[in-house]
Each structure stands twice: as structure tokens, then as C-alpha cells.
Biotite code that builds the C-alpha atoms (Angstrom):
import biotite.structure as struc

atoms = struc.array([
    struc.Atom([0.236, 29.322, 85.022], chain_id="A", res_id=1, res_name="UNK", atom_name="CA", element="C"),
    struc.Atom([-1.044, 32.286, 82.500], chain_id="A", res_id=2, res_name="UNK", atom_name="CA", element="C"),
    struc.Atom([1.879, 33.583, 82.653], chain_id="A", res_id=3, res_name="UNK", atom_name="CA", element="C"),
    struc.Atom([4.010, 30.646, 81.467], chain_id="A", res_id=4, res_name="UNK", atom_name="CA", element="C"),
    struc.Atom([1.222, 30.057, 78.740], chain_id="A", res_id=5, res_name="UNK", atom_name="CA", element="C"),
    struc.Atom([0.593, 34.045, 77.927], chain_id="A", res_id=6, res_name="UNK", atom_name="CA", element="C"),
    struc.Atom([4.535, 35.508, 78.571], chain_id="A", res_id=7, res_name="UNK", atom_name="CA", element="C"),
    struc.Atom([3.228, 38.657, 76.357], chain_id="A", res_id=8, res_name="UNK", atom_name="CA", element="C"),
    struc.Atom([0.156, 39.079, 77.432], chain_id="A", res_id=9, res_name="UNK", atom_name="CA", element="C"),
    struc.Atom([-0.458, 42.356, 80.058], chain_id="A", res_id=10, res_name="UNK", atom_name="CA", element="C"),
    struc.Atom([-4.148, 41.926, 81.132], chain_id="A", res_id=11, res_name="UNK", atom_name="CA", element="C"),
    struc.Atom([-4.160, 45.908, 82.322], chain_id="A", res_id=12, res_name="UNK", atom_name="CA", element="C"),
    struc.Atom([-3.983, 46.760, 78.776], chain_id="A", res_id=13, res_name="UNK", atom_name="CA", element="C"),
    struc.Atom([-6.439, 43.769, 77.616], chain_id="A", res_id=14, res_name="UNK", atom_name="CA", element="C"),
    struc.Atom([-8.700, 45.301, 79.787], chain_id="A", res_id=15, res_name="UNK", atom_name="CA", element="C"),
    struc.Atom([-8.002, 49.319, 78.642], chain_id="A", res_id=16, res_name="UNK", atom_name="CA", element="C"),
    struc.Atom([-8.535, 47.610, 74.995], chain_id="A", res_id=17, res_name="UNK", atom_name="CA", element="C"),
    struc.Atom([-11.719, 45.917, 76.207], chain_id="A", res_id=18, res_name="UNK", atom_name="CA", element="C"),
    struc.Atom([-13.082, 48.904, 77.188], chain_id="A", res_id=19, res_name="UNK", atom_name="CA", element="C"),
    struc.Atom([-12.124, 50.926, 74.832], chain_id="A", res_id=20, res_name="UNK", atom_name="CA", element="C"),
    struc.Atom([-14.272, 48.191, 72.353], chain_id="A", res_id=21, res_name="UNK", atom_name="CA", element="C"),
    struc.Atom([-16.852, 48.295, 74.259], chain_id="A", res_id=22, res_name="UNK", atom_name="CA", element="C"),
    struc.Atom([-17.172, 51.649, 73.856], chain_id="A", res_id=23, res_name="UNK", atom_name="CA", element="C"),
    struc.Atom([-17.088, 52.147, 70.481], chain_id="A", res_id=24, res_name="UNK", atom_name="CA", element="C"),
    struc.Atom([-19.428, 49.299, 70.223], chain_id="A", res_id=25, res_name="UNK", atom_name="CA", element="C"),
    struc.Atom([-22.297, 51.114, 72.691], chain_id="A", res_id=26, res_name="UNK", atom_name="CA", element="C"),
    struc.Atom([-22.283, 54.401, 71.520], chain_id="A", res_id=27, res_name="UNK", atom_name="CA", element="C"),
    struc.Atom([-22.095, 53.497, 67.729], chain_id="A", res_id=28, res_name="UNK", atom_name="CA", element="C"),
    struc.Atom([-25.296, 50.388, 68.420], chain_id="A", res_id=29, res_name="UNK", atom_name="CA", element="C"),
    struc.Atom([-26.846, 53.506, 70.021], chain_id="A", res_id=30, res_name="UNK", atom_name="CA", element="C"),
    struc.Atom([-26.411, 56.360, 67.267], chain_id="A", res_id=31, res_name="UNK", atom_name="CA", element="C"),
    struc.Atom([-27.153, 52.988, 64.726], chain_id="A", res_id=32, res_name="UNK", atom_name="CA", element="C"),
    struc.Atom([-30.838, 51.938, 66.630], chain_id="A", res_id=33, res_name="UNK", atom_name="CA", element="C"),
    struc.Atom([-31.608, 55.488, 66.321], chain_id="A", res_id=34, res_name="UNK", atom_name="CA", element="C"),
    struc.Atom([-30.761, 56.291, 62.840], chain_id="A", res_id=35, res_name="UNK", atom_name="CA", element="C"),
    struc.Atom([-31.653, 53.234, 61.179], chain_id="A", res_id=36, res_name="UNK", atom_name="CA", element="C"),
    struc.Atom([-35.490, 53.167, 62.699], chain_id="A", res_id=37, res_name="UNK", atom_name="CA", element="C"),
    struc.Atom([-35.458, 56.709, 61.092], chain_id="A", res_id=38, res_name="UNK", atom_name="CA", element="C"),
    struc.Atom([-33.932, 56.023, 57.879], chain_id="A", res_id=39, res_name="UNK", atom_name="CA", element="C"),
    struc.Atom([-35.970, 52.516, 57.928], chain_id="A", res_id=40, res_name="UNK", atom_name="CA", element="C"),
    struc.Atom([-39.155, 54.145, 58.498], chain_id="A", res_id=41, res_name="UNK", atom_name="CA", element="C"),
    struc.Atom([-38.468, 56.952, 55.746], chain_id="A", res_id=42, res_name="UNK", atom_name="CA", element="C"),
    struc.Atom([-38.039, 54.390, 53.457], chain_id="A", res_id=43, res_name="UNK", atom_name="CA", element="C"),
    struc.Atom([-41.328, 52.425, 54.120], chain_id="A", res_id=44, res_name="UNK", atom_name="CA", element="C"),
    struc.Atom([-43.397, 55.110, 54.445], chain_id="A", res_id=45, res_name="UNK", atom_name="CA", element="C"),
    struc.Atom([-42.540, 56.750, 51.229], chain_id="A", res_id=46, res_name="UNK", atom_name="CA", element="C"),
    struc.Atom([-42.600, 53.579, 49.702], chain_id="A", res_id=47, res_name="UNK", atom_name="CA", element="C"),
    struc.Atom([-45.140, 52.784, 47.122], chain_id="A", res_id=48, res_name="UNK", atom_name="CA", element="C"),
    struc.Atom([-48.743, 52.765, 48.450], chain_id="A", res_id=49, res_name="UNK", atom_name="CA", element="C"),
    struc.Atom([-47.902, 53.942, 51.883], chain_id="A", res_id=50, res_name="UNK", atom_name="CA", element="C"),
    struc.Atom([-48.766, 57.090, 53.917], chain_id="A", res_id=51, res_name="UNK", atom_name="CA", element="C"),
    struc.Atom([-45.937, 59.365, 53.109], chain_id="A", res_id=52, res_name="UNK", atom_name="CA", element="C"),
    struc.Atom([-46.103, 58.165, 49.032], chain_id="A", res_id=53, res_name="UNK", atom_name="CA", element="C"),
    struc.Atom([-43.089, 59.863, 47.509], chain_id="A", res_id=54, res_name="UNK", atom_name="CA", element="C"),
    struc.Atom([-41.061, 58.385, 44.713], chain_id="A", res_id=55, res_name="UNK", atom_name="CA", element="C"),
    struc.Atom([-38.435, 61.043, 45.115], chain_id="A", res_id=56, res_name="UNK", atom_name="CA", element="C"),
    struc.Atom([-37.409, 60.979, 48.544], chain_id="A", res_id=57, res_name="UNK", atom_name="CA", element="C"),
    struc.Atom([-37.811, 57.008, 48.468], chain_id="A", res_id=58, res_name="UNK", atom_name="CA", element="C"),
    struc.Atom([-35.139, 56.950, 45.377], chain_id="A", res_id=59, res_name="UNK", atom_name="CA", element="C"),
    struc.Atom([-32.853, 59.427, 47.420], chain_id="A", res_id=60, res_name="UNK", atom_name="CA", element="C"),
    struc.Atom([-32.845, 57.830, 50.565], chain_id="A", res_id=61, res_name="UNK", atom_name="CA", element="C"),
    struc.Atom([-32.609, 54.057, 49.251], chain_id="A", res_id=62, res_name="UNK", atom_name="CA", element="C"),
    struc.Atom([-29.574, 55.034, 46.964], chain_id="A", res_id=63, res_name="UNK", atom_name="CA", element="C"),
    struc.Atom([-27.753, 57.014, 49.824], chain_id="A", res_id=64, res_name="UNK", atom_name="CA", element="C"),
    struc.Atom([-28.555, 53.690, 51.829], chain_id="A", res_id=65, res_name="UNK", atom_name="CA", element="C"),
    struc.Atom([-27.351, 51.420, 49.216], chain_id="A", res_id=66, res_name="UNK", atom_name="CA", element="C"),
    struc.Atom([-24.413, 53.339, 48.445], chain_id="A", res_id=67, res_name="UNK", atom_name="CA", element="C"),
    struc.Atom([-22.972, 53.270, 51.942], chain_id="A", res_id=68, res_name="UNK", atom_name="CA", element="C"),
    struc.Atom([-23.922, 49.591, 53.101], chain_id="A", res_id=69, res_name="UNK", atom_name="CA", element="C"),
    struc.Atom([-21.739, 48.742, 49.889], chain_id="A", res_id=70, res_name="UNK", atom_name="CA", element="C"),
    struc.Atom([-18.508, 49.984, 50.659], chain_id="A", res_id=71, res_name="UNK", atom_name="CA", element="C"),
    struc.Atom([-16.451, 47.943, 52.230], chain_id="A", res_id=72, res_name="UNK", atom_name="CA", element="C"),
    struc.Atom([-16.009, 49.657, 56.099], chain_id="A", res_id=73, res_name="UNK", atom_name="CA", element="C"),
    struc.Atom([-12.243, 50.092, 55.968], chain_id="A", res_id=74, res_name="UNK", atom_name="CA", element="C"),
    struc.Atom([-12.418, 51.773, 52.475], chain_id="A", res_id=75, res_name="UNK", atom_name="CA", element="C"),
    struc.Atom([-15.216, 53.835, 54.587], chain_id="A", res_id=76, res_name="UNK", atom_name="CA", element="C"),
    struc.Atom([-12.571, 54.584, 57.112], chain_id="A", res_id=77, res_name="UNK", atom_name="CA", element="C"),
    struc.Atom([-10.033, 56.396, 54.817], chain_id="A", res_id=78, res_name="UNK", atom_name="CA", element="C"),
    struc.Atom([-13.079, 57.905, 52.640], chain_id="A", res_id=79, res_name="UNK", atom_name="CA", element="C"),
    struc.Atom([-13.942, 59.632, 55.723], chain_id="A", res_id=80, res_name="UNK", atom_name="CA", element="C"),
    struc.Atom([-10.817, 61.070, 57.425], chain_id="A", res_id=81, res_name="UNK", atom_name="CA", element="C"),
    struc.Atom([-11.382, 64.396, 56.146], chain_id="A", res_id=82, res_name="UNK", atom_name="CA", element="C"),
    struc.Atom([-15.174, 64.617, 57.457], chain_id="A", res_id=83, res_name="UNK", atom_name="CA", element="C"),
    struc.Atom([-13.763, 63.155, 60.904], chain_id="A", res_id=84, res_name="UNK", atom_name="CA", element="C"),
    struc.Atom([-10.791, 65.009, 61.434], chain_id="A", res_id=85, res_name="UNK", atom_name="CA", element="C"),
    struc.Atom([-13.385, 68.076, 60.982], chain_id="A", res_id=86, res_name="UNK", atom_name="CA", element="C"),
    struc.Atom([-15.475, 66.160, 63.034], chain_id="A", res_id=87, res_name="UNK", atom_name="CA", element="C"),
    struc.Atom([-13.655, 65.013, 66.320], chain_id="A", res_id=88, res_name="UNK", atom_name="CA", element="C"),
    struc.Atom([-10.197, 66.859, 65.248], chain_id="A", res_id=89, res_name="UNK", atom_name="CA", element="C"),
    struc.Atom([-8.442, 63.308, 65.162], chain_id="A", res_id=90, res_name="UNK", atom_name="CA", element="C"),
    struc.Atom([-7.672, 60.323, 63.182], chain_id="A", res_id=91, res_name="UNK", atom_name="CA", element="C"),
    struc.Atom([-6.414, 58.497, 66.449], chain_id="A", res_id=92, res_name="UNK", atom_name="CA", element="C"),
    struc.Atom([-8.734, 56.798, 69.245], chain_id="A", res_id=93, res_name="UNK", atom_name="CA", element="C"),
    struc.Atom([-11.907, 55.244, 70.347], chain_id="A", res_id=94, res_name="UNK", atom_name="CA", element="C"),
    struc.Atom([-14.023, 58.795, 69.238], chain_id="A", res_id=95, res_name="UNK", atom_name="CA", element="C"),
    struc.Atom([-12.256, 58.918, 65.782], chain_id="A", res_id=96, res_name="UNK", atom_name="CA", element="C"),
    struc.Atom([-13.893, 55.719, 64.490], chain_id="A", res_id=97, res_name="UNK", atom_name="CA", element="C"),
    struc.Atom([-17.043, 56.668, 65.383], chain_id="A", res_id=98, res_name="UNK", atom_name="CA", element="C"),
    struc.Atom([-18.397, 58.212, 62.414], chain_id="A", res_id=99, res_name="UNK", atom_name="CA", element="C"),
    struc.Atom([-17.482, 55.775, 60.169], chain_id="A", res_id=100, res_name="UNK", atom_name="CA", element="C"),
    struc.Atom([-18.922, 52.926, 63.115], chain_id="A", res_id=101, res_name="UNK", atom_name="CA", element="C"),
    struc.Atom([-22.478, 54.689, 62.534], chain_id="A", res_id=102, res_name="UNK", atom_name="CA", element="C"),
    struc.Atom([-22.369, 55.916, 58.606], chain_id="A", res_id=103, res_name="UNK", atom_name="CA", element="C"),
    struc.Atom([-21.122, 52.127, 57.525], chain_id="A", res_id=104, res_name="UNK", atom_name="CA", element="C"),
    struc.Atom([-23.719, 50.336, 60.100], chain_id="A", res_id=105, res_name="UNK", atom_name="CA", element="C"),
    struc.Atom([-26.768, 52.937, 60.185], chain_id="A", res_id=106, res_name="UNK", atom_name="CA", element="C"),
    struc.Atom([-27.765, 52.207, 56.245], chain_id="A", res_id=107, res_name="UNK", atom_name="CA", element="C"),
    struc.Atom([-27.187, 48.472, 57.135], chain_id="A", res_id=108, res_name="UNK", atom_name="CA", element="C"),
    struc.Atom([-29.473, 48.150, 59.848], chain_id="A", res_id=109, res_name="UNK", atom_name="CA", element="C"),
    struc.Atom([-32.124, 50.805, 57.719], chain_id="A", res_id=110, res_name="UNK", atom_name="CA", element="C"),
    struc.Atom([-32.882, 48.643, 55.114], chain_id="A", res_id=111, res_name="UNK", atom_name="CA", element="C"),
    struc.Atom([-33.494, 45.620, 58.313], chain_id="A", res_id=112, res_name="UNK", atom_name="CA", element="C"),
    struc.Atom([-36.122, 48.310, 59.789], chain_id="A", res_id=113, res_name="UNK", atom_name="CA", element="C"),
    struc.Atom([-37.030, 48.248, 56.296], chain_id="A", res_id=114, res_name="UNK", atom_name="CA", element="C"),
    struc.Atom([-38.069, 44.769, 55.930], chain_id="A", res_id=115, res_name="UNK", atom_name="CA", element="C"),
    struc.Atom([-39.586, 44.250, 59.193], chain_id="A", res_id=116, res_name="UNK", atom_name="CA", element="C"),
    struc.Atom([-42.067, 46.665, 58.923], chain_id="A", res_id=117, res_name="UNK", atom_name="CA", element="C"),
    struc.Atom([-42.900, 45.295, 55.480], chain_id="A", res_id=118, res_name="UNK", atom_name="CA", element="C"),
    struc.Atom([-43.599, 42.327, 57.231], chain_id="A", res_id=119, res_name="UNK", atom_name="CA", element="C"),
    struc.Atom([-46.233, 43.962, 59.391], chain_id="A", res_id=120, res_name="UNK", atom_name="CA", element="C"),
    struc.Atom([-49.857, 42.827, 58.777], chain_id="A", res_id=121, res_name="UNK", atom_name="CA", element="C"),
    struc.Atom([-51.587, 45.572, 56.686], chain_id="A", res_id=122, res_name="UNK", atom_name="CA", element="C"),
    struc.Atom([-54.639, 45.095, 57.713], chain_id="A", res_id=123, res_name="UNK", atom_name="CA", element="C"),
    struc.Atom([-53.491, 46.708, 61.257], chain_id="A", res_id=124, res_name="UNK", atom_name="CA", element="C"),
    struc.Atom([-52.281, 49.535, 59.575], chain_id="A", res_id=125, res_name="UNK", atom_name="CA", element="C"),
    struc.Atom([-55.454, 49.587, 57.541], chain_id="A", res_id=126, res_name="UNK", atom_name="CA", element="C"),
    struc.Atom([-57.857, 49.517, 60.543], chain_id="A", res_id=127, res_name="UNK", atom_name="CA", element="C"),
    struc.Atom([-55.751, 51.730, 62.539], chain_id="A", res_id=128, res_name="UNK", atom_name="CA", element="C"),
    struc.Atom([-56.448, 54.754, 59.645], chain_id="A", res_id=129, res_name="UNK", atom_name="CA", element="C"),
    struc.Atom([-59.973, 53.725, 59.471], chain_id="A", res_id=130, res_name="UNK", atom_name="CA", element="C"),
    struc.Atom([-60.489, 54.491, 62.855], chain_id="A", res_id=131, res_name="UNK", atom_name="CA", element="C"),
    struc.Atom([-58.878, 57.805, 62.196], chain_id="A", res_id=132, res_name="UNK", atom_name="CA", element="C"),
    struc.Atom([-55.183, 56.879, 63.835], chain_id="A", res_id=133, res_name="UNK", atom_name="CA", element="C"),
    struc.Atom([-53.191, 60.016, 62.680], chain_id="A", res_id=134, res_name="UNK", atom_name="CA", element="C"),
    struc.Atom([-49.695, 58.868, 61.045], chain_id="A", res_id=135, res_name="UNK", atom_name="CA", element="C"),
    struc.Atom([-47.453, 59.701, 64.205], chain_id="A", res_id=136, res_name="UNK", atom_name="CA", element="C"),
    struc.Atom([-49.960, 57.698, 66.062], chain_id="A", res_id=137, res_name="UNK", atom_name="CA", element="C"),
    struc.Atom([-49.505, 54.656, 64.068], chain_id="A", res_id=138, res_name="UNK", atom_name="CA", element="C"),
    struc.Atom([-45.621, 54.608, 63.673], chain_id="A", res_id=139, res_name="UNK", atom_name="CA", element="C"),
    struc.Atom([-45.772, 54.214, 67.505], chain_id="A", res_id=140, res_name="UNK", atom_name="CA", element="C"),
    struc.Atom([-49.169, 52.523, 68.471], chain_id="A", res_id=141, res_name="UNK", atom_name="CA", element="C"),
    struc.Atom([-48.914, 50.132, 65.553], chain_id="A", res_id=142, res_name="UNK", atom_name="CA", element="C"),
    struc.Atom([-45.281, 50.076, 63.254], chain_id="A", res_id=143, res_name="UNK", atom_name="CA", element="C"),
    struc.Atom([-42.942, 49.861, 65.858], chain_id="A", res_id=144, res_name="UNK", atom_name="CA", element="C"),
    struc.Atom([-44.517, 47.891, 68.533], chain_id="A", res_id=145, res_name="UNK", atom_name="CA", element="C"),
    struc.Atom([-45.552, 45.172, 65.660], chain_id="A", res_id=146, res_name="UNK", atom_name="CA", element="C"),
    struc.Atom([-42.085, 45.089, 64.175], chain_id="A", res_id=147, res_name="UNK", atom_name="CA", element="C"),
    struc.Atom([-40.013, 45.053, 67.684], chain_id="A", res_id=148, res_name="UNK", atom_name="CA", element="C"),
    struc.Atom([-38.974, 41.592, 67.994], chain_id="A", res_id=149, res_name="UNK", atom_name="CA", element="C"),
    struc.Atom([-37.237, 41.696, 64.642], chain_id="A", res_id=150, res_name="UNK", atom_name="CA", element="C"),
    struc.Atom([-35.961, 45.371, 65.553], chain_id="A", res_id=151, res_name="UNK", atom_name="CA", element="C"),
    struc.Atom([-34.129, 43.862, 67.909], chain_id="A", res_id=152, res_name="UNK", atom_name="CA", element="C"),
    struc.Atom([-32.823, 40.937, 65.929], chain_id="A", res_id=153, res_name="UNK", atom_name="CA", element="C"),
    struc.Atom([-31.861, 43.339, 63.643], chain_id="A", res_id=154, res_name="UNK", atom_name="CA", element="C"),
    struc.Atom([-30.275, 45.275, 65.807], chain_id="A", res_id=155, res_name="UNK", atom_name="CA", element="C"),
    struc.Atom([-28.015, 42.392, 67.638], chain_id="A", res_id=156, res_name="UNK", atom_name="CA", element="C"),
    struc.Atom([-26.842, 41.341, 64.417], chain_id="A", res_id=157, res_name="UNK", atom_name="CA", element="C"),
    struc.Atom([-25.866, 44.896, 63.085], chain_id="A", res_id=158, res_name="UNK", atom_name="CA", element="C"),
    struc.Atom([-23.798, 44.824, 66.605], chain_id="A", res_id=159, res_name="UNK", atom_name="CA", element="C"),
    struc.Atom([-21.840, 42.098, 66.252], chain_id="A", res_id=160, res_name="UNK", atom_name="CA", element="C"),
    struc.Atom([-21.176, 43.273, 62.837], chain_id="A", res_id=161, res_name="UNK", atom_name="CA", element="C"),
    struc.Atom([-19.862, 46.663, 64.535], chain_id="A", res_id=162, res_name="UNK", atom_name="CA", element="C"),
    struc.Atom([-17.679, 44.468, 67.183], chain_id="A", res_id=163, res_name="UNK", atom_name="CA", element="C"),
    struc.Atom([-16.119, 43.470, 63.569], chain_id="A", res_id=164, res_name="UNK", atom_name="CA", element="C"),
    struc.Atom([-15.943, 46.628, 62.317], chain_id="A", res_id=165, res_name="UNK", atom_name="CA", element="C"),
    struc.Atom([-14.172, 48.315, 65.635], chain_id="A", res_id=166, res_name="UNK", atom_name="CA", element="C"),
    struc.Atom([-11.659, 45.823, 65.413], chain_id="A", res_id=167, res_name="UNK", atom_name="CA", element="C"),
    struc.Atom([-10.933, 46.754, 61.843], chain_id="A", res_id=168, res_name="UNK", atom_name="CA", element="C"),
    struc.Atom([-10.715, 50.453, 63.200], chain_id="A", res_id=169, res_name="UNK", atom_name="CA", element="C"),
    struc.Atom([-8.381, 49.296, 65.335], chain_id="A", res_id=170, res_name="UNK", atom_name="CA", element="C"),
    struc.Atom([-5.916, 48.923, 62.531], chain_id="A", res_id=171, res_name="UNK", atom_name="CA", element="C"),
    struc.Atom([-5.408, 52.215, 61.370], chain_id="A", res_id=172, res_name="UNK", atom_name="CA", element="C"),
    struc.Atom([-5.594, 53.598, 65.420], chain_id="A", res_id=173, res_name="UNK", atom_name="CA", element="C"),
    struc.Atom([-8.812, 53.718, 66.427], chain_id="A", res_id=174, res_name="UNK", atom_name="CA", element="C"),
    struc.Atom([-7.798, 51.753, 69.978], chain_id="A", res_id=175, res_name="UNK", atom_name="CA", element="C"),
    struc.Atom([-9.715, 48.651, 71.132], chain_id="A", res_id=176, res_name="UNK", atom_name="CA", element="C"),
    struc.Atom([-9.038, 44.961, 70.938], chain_id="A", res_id=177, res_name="UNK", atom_name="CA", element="C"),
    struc.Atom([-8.085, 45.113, 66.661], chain_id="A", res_id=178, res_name="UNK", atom_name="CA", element="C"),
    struc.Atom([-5.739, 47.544, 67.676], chain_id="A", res_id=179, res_name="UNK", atom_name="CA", element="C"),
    struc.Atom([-3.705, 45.588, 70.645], chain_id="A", res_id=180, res_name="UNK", atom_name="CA", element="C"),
    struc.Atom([-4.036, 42.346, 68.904], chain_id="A", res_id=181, res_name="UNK", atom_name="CA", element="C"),
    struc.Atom([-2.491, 44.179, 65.445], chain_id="A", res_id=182, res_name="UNK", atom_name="CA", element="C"),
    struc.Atom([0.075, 46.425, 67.070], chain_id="A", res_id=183, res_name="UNK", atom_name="CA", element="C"),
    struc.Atom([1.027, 44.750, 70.002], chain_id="A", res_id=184, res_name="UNK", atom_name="CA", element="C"),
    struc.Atom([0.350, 41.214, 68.920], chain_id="A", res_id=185, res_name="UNK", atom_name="CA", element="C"),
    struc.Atom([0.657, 40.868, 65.410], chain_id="A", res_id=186, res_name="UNK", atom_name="CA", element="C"),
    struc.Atom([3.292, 43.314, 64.300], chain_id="A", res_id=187, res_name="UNK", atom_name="CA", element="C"),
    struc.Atom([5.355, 41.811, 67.154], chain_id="A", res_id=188, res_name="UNK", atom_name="CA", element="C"),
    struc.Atom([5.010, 38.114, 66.705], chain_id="A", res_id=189, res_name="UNK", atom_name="CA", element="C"),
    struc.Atom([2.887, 37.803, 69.956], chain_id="A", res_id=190, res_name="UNK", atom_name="CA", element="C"),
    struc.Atom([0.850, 35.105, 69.103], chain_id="A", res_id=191, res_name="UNK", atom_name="CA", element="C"),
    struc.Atom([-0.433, 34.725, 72.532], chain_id="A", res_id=192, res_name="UNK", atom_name="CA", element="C"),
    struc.Atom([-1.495, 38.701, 72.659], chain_id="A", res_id=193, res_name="UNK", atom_name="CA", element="C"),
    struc.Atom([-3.999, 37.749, 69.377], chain_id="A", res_id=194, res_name="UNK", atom_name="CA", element="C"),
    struc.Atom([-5.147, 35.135, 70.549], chain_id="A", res_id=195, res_name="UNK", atom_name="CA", element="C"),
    struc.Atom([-6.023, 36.726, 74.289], chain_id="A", res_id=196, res_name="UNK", atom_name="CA", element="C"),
    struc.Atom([-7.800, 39.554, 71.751], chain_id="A", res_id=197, res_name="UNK", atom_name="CA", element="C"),
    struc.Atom([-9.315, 37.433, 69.658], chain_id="A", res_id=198, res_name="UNK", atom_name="CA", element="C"),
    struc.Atom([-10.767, 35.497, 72.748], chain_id="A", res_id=199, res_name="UNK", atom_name="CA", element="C"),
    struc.Atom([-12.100, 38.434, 74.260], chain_id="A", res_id=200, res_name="UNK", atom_name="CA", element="C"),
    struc.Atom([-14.084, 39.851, 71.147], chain_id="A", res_id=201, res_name="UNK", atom_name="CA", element="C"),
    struc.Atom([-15.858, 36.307, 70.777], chain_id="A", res_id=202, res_name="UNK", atom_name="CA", element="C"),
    struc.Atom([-16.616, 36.654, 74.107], chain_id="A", res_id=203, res_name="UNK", atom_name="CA", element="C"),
    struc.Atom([-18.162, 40.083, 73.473], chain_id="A", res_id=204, res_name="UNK", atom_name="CA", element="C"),
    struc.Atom([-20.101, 38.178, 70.584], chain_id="A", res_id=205, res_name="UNK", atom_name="CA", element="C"),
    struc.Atom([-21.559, 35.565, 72.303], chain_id="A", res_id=206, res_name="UNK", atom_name="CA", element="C"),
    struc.Atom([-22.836, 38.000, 75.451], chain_id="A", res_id=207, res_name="UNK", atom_name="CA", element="C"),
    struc.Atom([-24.468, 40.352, 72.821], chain_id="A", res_id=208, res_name="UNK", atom_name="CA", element="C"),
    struc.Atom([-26.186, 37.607, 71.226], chain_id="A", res_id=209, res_name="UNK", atom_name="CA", element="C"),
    struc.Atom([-27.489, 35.811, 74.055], chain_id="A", res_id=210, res_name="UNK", atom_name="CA", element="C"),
    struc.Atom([-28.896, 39.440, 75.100], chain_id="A", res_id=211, res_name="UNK", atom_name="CA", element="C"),
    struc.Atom([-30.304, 40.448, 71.911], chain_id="A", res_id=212, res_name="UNK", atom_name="CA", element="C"),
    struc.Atom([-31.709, 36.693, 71.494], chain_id="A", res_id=213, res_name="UNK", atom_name="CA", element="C"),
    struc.Atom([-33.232, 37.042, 74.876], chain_id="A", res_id=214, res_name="UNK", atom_name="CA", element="C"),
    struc.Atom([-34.629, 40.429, 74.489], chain_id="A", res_id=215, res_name="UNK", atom_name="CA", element="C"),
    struc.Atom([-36.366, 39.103, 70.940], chain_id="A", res_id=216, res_name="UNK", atom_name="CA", element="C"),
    struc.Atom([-38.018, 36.080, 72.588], chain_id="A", res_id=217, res_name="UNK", atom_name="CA", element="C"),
    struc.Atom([-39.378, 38.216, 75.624], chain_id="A", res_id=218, res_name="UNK", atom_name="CA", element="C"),
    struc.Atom([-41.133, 40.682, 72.715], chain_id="A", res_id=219, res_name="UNK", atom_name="CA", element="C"),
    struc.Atom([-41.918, 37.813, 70.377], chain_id="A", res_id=220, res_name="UNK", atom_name="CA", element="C"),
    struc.Atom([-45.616, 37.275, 71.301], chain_id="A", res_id=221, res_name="UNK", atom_name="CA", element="C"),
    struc.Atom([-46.719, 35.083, 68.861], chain_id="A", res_id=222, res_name="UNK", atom_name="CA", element="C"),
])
């Protein structure tokens, strides 16, 4: 029966291109969680009248973050092949789009850490130093655990936007499901091959939503 409705369609190499996705999209949420809490908290706590008060770094880091949650991810991808090929050694395959997965999504999901710990209560932060909470102490006693359920939110949006961006890799070689359902499907009329692709990645979507939506709920303790 698929077969008569999907003549084009060779499952072993939906599956190669599924995993291939899937691994873009792991290691780059990964590298993206880690850099963005970093990046997010740099920015808060150098912001004005917090612990780390600096109007220099704060201007630095916010404009590098600006600057590269602005450009548009596949101009990001050709801005970048000379830092990846001296990178990875590559321009082809899952590894190559990589970098540009984590420099386009990192900034993104920085300014989210951003406004979620903006959103935390200052008052906790206020009794936590008057009892004499050094500032290490508080980003993990107080900052993080406060601003966790929208972390995650933040988080499961930012990958679903890198599910996006992977398939847009996938145009210029970077493997995956953008790069079946563009070579294979849509540079040779195989409707049925996109659409099998297409399927897939909302399927992808949906499963790292309910996740991340469940995960938020379960920290949400309000």
C-alpha cells in the first residue's frame, strides 16, 4: 500500500536522514543550553544595578548577541564556511553545520535566559546577599532554580527553531531530512519524498514540544 502511494520513497534513507537530524538537533540544543545560560547570565549580571555592574562588557556582549540573532541562518551558513572548514575540515555533513546550528541559535536563546531571570523576584536575590549568599552561590541556589521553568520553555522553542534551521543546512549539504527532501525530493520532482520529509520533521516538532511542555509544567511550581 506505501508503496503504491510513496513509489519514491526508500524508508532506509528516511531513516539515515532522520538520524542524521536528530543529530544535529541534540548536539547543537546541547552546545545552545550551555552557551546561552552563560551568555544570558553575563548579560544580566552586568546589567545595570546588578552584581557584576559593567556597562562595557554588557554593551559588548548584547551587540555580539544582537548581531548574530539578526542574520538570517543561511546567510550565517555561507558567512561561516571559512571558520568551519578550519573548524571540522568540511563544508559537507551532519558535523559541518554545526557551528553555524550553535552561533545562529546560542545568541537567540541568550537574550531568553536574559528575560527570565529579569523576571525573577528581586527581593530573593536581595535577601539571599543580605544573608551573605556569595554571587556563585546565588546564580545556582537562587537565579537558575527560580528561572527554570521558563529555561526550559526557552529552550524547547530555540529547538524547534534549530529542527528549522538543520533542514535549511540541509540545502547546501549538511545531510538530514532538508537535505533528502531538497536533493532527492525536490530537485527530482518526488513529491512523495517531501512530503515523507516534511512529515517526519513535524513529527520531530510535536515530540520536542510535548517534552519540553512537560518538563516546564513538572518545574512550574507556582
Amino acid at each position: 500500500m506505501l508503496e503504491q502511494w510513496l513509489p519514491n520513497v526508500n524508508w532506509e534513507n528516511i531513516w539515515e536522514a532522520t538520524i542524521e537530524t536528530l543529530y544535529m538537533t541534540s548536539i547543537s540544543v546541547v552546545a545552545t543550553f550551555i552557551l546561552g545560560i552563560l551568555l544570558g547570565l553575563l548579560l544580566f549580571l552586568t546589567a545595570k544595578g546588578n552584581l557584576w555592574e559593567n556597562k562595557m562588557v554588557y554593551t559588548v556582549v548584547g551587540a555580539f548577541v544582537n548581531i548574530f540573532r539578526s542574520i538570517p541562518f543561511i546567510i550565517l551558513i555561507v558567512l561561516l564556511i571559512p571558520f568551519t572548514k578550519a573548524l571540522v575540515g568540511t563544508m559537507i555533513g551532519e558535523n559541518a553545520a554545526l557551528p553555524a546550528l550553535i552561533i545562529g541559535a546560542a545568541p537567540f536563546y541568550a537574550r531568553m535566559v536574559e528575560i527570565a531571570l529579569r523576571e525573577i523576584d528581586k527581593g530573593v536575590i536581595e535577601a539571599a546577599k543580605a544573608m551573605g549568599a556569595k554571587t556563585s552561590t546565588i546564580i545556582w541556589k537562587v537565579l537558575l532554580p527560580e528561572s527554570m521553568p521558563a529555561l526550559v520553555s526557552g529552550i524547547t522553542v530555540t529547538a524547534i527553531a534549530l529542527v528549522g534551521y538543520t533542514a535549511m543546512a540541509g540545502v547546501i549539504g549538511a545531510g538530514g531530512l532538508g537535505n533528502l527532501a531538497y536533493l532527492d525530493g525536490f530537485q527530482r520532482s518526488r513529491e512523495d519524498v517531501v512530503l515523507v520529509a516534511t512529515v517526519v520533521i513535524l513529527l520531530i516538532v510535536f515530540v520536542i514540544q510535548f517534552v519540553g511542555d512537560f518538563f516546564t509544567n513538572k518545574l512550574d511550581k507556582r
